[in-house]
MMTF fields as JSON, N, C-alpha, C and O atoms, coordinates in Angstrom:
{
  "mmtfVersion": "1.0.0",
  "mmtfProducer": "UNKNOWN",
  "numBonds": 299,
  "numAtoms": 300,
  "numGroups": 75,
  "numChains": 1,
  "numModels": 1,
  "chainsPerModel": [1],
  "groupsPerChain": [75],
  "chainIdList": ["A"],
  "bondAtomList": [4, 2, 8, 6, 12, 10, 16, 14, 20, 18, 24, 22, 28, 26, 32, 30, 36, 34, 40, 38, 44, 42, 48, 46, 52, 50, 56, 54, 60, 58, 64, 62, 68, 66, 72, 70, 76, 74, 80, 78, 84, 82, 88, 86, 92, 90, 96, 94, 100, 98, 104, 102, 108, 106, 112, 110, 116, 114, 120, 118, 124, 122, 128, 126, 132, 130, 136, 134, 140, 138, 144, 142, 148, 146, 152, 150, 156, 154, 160, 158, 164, 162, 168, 166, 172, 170, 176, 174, 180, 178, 184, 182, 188, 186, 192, 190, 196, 194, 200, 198, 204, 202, 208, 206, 212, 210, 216, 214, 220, 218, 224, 222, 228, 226, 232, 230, 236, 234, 240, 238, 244, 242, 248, 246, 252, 250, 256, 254, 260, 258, 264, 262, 268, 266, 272, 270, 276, 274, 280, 278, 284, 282, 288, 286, 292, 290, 296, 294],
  "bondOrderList": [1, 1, 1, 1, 1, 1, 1, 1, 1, 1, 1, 1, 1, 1, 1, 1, 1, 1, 1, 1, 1, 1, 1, 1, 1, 1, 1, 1, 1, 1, 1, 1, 1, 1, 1, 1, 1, 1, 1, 1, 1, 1, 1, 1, 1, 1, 1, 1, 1, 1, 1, 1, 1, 1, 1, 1, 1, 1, 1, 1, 1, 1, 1, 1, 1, 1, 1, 1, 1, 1, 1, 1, 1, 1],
  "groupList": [{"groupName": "UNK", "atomNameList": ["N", "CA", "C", "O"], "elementList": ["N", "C", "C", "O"], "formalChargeList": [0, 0, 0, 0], "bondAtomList": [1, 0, 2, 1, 3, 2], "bondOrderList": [1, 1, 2], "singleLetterCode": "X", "chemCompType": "L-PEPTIDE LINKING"}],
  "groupTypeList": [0, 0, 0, 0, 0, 0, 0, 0, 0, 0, 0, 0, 0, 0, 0, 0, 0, 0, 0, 0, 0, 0, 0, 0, 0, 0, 0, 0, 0, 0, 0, 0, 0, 0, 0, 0, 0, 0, 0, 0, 0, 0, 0, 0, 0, 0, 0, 0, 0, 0, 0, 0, 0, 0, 0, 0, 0, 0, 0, 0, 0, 0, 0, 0, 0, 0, 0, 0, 0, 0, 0, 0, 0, 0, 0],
  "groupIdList": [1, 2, 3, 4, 5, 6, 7, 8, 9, 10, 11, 12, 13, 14, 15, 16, 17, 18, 19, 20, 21, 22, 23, 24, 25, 26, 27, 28, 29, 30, 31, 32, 33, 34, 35, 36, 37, 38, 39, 40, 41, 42, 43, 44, 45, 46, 47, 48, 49, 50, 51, 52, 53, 54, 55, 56, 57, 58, 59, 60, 61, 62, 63, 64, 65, 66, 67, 68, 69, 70, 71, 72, 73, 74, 75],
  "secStructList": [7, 4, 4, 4, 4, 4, 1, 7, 6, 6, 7, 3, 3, 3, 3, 7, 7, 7, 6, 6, 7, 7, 6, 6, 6, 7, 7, 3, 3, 3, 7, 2, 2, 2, 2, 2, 2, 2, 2, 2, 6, 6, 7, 7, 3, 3, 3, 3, 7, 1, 1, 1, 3, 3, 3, 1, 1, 2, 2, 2, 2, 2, 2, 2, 2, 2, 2, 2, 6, 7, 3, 3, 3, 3, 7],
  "xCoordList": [102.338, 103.673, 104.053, 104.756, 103.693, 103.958, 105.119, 105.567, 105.989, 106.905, 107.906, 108.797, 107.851, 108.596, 109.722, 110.845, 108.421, 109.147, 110.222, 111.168, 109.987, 111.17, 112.265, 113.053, 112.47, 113.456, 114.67, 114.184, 115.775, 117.011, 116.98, 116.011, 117.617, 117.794, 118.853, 119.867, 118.016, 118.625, 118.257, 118.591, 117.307, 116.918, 116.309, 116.433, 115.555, 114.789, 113.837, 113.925, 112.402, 111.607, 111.422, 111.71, 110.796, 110.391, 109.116, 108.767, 108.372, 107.239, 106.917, 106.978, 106.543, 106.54, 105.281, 104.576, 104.663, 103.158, 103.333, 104.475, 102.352, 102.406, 102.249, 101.143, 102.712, 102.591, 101.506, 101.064, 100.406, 98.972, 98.399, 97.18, 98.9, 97.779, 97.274, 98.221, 96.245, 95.221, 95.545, 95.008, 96.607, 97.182, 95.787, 95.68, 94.974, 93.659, 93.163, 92.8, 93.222, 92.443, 93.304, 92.948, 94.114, 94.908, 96.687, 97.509, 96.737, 98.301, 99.286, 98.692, 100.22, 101.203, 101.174, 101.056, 101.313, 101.456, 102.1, 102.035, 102.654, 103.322, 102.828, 102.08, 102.724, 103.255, 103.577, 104.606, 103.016, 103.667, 103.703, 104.54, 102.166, 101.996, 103.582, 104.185, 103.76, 105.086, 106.313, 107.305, 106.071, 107.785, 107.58, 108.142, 106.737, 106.165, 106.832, 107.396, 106.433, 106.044, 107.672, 108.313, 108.206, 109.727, 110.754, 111.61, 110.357, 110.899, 110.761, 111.741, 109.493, 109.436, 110.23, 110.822, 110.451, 111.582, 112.967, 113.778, 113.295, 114.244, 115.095, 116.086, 114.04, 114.302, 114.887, 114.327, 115.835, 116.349, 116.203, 116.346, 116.007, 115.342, 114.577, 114.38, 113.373, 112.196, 112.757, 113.655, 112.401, 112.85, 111.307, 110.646, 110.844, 109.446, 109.977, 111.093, 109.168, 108.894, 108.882, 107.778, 109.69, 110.019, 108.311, 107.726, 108.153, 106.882, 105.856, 105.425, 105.5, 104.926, 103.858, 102.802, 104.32, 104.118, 103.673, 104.09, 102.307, 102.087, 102.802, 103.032, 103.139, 103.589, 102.8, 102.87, 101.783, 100.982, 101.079, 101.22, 101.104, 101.351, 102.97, 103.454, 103.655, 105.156, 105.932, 107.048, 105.261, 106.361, 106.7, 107.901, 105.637, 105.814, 106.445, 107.156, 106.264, 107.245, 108.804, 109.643, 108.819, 110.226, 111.076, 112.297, 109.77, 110.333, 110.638, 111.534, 109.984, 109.807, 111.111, 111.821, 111.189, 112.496, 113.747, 114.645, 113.563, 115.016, 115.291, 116.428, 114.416, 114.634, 114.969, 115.622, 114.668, 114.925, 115.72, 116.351, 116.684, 117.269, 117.039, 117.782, 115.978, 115.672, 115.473, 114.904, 116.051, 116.441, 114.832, 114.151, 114.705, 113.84, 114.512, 115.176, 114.47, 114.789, 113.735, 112.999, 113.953, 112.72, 113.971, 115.145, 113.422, 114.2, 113.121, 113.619],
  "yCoordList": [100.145, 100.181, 98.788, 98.193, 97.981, 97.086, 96.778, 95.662, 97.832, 97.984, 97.507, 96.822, 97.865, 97.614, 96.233, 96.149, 95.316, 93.491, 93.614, 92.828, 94.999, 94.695, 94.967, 94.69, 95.75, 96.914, 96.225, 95.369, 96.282, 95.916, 95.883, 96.577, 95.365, 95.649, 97.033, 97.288, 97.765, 99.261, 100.401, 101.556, 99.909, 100.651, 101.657, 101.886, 102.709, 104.1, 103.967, 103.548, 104.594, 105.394, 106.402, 107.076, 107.081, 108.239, 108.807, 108.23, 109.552, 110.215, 111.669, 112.707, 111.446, 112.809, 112.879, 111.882, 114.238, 114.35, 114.202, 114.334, 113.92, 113.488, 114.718, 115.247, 114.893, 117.111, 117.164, 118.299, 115.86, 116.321, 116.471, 116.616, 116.453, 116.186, 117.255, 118.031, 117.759, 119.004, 118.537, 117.557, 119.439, 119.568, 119.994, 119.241, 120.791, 121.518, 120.016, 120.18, 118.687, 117.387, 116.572, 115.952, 116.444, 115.296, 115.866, 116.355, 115.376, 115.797, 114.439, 113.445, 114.321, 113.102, 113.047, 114.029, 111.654, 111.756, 110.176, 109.201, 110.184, 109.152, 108.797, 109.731, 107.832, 107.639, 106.748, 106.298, 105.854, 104.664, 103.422, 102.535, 103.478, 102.337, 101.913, 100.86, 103.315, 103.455, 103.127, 102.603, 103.474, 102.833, 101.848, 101.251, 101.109, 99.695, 98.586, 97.503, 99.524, 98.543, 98.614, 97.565, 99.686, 99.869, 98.584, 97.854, 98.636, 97.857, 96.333, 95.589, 95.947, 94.559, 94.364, 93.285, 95.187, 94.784, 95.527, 95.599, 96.08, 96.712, 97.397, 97.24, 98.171, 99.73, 101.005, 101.251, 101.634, 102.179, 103.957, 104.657, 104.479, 105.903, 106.251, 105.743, 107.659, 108.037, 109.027, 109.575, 109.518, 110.908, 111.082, 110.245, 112.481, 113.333, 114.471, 114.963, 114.797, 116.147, 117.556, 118.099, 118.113, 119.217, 120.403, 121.026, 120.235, 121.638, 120.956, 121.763, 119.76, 119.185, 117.895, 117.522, 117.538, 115.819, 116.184, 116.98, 114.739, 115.55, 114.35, 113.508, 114.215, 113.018, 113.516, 114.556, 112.374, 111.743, 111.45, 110.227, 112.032, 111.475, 111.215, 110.243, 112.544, 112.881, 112.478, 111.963, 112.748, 112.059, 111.209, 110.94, 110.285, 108.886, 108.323, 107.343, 108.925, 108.607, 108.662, 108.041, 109.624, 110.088, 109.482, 109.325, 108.994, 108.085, 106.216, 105.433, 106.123, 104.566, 104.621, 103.679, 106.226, 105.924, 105.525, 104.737, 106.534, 106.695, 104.717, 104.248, 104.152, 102.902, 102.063, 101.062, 102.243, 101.226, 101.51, 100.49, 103.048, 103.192, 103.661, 103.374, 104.363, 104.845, 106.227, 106.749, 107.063, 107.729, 108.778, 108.419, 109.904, 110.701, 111.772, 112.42, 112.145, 113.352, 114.179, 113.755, 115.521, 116.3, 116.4, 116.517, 116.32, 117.174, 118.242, 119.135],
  "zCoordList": [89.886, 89.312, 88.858, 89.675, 87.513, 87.396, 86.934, 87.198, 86.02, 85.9, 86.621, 86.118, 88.044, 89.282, 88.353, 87.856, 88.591, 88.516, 87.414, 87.364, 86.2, 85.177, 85.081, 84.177, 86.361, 86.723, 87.547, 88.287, 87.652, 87.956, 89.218, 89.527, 90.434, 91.822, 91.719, 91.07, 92.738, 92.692, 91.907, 92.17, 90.586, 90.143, 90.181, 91.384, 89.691, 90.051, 89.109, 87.954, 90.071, 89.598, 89.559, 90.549, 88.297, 87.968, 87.588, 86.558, 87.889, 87.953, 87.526, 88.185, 86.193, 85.907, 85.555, 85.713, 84.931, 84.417, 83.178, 82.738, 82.382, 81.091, 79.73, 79.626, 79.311, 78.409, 78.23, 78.054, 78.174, 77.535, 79.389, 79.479, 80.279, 81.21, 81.843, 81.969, 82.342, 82.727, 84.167, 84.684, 84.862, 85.797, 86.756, 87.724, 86.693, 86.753, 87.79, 88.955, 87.181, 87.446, 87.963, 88.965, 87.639, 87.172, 87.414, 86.638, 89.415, 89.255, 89.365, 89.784, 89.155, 89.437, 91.393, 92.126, 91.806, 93.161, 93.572, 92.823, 94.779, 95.361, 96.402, 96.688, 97.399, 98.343, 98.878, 98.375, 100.202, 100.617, 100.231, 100.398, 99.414, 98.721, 97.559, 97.357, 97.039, 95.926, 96.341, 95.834, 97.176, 98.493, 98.438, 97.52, 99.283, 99.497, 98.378, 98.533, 96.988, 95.933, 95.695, 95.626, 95.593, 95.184, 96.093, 95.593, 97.383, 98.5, 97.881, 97.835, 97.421, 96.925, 96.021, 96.014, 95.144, 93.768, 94.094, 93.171, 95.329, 95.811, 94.449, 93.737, 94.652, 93.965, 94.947, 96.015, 94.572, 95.375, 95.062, 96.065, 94.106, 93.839, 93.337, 92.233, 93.953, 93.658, 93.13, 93.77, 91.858, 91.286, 90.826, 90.212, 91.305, 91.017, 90.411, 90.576, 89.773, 89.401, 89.978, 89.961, 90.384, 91.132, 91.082, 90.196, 92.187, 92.515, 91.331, 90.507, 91.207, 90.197, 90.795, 90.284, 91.653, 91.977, 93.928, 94.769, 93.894, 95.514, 95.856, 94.988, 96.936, 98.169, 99.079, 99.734, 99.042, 99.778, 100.966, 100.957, 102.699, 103.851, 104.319, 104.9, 103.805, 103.282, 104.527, 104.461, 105.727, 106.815, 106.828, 106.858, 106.81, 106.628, 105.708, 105.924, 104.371, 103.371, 103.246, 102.594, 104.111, 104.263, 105.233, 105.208, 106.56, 107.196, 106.576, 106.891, 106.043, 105.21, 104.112, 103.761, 103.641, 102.255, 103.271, 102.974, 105.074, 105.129, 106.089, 106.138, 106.522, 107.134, 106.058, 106.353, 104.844, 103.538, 103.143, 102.867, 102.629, 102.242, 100.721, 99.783, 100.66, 99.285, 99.354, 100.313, 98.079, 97.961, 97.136, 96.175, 97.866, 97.229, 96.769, 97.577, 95.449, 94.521, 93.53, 92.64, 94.034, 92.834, 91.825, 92.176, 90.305, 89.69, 88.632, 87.945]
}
């Protein structure tokens, strides 16, 4: 996520699949590393792709968004 560094304090990421991508291979996914990285540029929301996107080792993620304070949303 290099992006991260260009992004505002508080800002959000978003993760969607791309219209050309062969879901079949190739799904969108998150996890702690993405928190992690969000936390360094203190980014404050994950918005995924609803029934679309895996999270990766989800407890943990969920535990890491809620001690930081970041916000996970499907839409």
């Amino acid at each position: 996520m290099g992006g991260g560094k260009n992004a505002k304090k508080g800002g959000c990421v978003i993760k969607v699949a791309k219209p050309t991508q062969d879901k079949r291979f190739d799904i969108p996914a998150v996890g702690l590393k993405t928190l992690q990285t969000m936390k360094k540029y203190k980014l404050s929301l994950l918005a995924v792709e609803a029934n679309e996107t895996i999270i990766v080792e989800q407890e943990k993620v969920v535990e890491f968004a809620d001690k930081n304070n970041i916000v996970i949303m499907a839409v």
